[in-house]
PyMOL CGO cylinders between C-alpha atoms (Angstrom):
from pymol import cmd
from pymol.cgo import CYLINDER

trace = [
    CYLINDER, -1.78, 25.54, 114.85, -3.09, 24.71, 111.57, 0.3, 1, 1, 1, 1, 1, 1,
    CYLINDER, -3.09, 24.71, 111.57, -1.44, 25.66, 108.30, 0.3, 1, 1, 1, 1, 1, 1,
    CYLINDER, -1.44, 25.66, 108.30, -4.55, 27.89, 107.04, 0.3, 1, 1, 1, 1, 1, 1,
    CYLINDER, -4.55, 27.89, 107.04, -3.90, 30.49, 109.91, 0.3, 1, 1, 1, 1, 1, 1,
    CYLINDER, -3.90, 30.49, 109.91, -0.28, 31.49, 108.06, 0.3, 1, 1, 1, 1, 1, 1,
    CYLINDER, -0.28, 31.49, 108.06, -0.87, 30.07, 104.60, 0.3, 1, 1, 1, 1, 1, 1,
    CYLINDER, -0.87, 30.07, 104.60, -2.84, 32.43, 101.94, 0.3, 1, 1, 1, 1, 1, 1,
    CYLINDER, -2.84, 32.43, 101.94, -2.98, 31.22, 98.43, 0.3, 1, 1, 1, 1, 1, 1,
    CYLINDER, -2.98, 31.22, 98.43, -4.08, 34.44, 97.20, 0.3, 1, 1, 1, 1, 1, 1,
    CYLINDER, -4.08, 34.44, 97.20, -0.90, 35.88, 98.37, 0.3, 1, 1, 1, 1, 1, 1,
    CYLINDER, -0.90, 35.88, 98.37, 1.03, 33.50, 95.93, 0.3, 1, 1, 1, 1, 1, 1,
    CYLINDER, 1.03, 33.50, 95.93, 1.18, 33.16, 92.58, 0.3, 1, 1, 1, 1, 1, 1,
    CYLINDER, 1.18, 33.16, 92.58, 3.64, 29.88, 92.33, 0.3, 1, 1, 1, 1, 1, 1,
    CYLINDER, 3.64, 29.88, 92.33, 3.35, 26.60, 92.75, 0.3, 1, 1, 1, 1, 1, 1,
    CYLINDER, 3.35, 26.60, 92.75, 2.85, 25.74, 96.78, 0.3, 1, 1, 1, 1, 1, 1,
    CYLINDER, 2.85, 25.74, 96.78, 1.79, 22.46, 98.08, 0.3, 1, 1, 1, 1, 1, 1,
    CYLINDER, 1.79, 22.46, 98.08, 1.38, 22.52, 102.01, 0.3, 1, 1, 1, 1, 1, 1,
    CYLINDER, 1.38, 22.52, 102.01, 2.33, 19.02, 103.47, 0.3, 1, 1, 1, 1, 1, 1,
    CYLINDER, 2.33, 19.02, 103.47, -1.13, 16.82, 105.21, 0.3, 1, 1, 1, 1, 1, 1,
    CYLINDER, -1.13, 16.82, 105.21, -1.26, 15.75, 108.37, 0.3, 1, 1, 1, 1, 1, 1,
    CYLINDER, -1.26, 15.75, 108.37, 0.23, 12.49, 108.74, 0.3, 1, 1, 1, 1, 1, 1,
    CYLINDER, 0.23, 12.49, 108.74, 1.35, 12.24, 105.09, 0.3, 1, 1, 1, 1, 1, 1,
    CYLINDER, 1.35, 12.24, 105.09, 4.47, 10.25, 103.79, 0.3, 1, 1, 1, 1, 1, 1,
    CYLINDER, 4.47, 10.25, 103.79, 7.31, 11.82, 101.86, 0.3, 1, 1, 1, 1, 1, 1,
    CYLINDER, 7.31, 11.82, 101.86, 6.41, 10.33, 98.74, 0.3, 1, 1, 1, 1, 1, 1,
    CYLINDER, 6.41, 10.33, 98.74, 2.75, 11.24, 98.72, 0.3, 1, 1, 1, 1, 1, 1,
    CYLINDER, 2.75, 11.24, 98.72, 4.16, 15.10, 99.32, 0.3, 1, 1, 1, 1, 1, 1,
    CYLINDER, 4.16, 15.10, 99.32, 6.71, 14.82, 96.54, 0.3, 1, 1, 1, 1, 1, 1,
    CYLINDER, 6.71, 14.82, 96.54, 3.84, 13.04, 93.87, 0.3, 1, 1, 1, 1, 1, 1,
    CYLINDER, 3.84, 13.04, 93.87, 0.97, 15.92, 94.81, 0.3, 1, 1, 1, 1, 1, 1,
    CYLINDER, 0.97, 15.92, 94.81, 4.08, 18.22, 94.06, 0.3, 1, 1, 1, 1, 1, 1,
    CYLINDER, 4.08, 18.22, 94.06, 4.98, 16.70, 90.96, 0.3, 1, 1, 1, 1, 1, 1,
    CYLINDER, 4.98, 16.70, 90.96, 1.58, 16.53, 89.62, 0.3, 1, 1, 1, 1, 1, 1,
    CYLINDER, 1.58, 16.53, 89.62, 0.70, 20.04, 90.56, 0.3, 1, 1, 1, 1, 1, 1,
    CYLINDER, 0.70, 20.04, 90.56, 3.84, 21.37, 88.77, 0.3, 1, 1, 1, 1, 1, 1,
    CYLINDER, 3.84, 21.37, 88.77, 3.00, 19.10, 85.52, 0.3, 1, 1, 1, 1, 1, 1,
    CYLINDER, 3.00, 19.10, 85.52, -0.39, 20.24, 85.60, 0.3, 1, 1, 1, 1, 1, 1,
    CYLINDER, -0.39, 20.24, 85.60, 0.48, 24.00, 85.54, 0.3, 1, 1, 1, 1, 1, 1,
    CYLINDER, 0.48, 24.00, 85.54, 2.73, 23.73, 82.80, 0.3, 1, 1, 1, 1, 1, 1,
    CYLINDER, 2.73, 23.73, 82.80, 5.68, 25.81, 84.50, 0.3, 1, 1, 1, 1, 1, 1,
    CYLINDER, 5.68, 25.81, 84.50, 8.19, 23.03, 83.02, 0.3, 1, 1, 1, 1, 1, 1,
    CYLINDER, 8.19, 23.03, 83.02, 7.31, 23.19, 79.60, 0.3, 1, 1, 1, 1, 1, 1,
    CYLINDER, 7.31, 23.19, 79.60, 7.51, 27.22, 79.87, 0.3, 1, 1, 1, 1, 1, 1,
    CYLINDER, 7.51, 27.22, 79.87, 11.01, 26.71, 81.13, 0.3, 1, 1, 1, 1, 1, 1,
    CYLINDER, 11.01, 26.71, 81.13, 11.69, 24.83, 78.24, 0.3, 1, 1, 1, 1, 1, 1,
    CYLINDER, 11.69, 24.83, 78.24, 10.39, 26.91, 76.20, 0.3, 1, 1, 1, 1, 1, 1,
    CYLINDER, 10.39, 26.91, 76.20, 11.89, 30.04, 77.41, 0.3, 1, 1, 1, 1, 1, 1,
    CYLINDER, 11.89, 30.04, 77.41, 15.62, 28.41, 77.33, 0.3, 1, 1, 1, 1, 1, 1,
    CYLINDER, 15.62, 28.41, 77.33, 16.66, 29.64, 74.44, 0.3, 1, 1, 1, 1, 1, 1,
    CYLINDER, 16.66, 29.64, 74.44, 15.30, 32.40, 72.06, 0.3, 1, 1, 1, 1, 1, 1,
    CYLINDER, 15.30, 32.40, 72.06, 13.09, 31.09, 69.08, 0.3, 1, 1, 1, 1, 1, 1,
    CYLINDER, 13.09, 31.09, 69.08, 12.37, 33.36, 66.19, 0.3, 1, 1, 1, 1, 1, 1,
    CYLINDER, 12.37, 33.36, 66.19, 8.45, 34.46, 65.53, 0.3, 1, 1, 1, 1, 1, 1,
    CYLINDER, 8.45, 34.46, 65.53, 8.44, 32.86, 62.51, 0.3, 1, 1, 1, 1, 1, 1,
    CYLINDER, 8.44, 32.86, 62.51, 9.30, 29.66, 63.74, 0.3, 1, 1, 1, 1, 1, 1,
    CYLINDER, 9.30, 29.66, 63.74, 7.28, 29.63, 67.45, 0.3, 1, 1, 1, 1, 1, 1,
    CYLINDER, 7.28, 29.63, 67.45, 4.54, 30.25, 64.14, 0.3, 1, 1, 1, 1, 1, 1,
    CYLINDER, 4.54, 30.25, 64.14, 5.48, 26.87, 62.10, 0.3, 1, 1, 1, 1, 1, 1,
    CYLINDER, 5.48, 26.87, 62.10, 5.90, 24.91, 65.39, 0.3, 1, 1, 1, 1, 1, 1,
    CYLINDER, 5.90, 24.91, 65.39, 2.28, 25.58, 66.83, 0.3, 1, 1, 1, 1, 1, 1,
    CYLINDER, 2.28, 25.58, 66.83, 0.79, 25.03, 63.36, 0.3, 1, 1, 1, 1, 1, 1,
    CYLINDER, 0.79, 25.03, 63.36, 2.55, 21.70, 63.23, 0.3, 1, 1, 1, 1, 1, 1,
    CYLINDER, 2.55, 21.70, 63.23, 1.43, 21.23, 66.59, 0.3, 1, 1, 1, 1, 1, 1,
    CYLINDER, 1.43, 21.23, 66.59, -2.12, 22.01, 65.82, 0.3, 1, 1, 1, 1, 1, 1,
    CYLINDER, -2.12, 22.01, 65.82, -2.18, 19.95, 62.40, 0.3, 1, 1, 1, 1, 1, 1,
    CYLINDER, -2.18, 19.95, 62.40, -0.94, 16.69, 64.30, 0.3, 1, 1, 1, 1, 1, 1,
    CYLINDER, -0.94, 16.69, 64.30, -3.84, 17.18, 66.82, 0.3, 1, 1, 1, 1, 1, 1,
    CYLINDER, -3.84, 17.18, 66.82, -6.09, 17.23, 64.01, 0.3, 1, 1, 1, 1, 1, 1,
    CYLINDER, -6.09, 17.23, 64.01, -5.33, 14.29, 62.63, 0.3, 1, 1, 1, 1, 1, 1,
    CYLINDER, -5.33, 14.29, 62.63, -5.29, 12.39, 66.00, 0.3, 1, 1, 1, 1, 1, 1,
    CYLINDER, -5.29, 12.39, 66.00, -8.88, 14.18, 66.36, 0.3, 1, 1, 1, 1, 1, 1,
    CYLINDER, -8.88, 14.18, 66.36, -9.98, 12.75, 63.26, 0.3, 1, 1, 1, 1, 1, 1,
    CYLINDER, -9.98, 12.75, 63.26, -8.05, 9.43, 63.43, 0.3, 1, 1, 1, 1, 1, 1,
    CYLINDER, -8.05, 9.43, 63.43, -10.27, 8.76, 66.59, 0.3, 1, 1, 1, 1, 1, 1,
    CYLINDER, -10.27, 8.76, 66.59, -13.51, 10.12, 64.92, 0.3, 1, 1, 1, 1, 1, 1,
    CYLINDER, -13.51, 10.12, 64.92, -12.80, 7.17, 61.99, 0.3, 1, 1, 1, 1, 1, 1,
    CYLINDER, -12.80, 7.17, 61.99, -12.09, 4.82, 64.88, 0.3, 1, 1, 1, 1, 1, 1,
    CYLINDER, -12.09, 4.82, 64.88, -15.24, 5.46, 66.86, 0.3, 1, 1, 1, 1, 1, 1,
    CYLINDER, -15.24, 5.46, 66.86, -17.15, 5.63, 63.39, 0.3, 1, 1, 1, 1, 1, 1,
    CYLINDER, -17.15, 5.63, 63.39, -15.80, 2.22, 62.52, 0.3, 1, 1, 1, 1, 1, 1,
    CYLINDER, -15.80, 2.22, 62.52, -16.61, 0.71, 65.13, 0.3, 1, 1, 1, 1, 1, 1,
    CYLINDER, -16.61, 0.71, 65.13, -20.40, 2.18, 65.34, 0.3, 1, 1, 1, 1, 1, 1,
    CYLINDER, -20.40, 2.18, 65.34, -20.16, 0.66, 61.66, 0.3, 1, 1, 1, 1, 1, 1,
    CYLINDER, -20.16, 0.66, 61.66, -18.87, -2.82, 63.10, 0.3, 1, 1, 1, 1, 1, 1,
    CYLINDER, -18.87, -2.82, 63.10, -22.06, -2.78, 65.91, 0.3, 1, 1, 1, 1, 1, 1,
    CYLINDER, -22.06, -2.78, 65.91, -24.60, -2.14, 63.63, 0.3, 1, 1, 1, 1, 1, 1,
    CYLINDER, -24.60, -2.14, 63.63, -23.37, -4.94, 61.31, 0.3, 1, 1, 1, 1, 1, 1,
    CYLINDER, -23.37, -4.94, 61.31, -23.47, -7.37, 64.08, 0.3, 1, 1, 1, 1, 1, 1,
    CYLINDER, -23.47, -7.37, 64.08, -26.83, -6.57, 65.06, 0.3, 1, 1, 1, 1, 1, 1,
    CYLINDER, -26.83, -6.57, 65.06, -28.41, -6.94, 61.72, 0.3, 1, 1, 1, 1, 1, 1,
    CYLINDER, -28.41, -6.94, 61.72, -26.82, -10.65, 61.89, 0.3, 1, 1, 1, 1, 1, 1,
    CYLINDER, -26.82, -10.65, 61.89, -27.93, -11.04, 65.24, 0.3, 1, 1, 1, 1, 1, 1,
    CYLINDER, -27.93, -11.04, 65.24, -31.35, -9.99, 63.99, 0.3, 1, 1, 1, 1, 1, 1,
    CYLINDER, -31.35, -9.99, 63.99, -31.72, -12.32, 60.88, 0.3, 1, 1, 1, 1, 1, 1,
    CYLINDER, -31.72, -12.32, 60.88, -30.70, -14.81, 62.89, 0.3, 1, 1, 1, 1, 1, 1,
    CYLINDER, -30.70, -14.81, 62.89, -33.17, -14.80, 65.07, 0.3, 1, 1, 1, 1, 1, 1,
    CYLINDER, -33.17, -14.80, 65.07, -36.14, -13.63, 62.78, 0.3, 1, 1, 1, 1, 1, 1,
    CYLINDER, -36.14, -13.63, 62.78, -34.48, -17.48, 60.97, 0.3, 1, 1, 1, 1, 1, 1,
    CYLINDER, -34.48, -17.48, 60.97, -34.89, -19.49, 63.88, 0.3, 1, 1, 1, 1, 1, 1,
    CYLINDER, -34.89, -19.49, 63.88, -38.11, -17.96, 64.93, 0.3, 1, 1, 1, 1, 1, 1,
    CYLINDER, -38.11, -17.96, 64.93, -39.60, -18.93, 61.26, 0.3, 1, 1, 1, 1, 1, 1,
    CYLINDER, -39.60, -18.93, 61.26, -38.15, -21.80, 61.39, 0.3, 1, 1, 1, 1, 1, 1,
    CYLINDER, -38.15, -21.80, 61.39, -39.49, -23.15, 64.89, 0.3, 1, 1, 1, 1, 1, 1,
    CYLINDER, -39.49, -23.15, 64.89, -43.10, -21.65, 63.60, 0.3, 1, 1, 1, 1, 1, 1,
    CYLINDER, -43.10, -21.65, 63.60, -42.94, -24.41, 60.37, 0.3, 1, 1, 1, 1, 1, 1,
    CYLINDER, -42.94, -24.41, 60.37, -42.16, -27.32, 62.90, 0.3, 1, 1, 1, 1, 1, 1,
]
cmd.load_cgo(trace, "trace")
């Protein structure tokens, strides 16, 4: 009997991982993990511990969405840098060759 006969994920709204045929106990208990991480029930948990005021669940996701910014642009400068960096080498790489190219003609 296989497990889609009993098992209905419409019927749930949680978190259920049904085990593989065949599978070890630690593959089953990392597909669990991961699915759990990835819903972000944990964090909600967290969250939901203790009360936090309005004001402040304000000032924390502002924070939150100021530091992501800055990583955002941080990367942006990175990647432009580097882009920056390329074309500088090519441009050597280029006079370089247009050099040896006149110079081979004079010979």
């Amino acid at each position: 009997m296989s497990n889609q006969n009993y098992y209905k994920a419409d019927e749930h709204n949680g978190i259920c991982v049904v085990r593989r045929k065949g599978e070890d106990d630690e593959d089953f208990i990392k597909r669990f993990r991961k699915k759990f991480s990835k819903s972000g029930l944990a964090k909600e948990l967290r969250e939901r511990m203790y009360f936090e005021k309005p004001s402040n669940k304000r000032r924390r996701k502002k924070a939150q969405s100021i530091r992501l910014l800055k990583k955002e642009e941080e990367k942006l400068e990175k990647l432009k840098e580097r882009a920056r960096k390329f074309k500088q080498k090519e441009r050597r790489n280029k006079h370089k060759k247009g050099d040896r190219n006149d110079k081979s003609n004079r010979r």
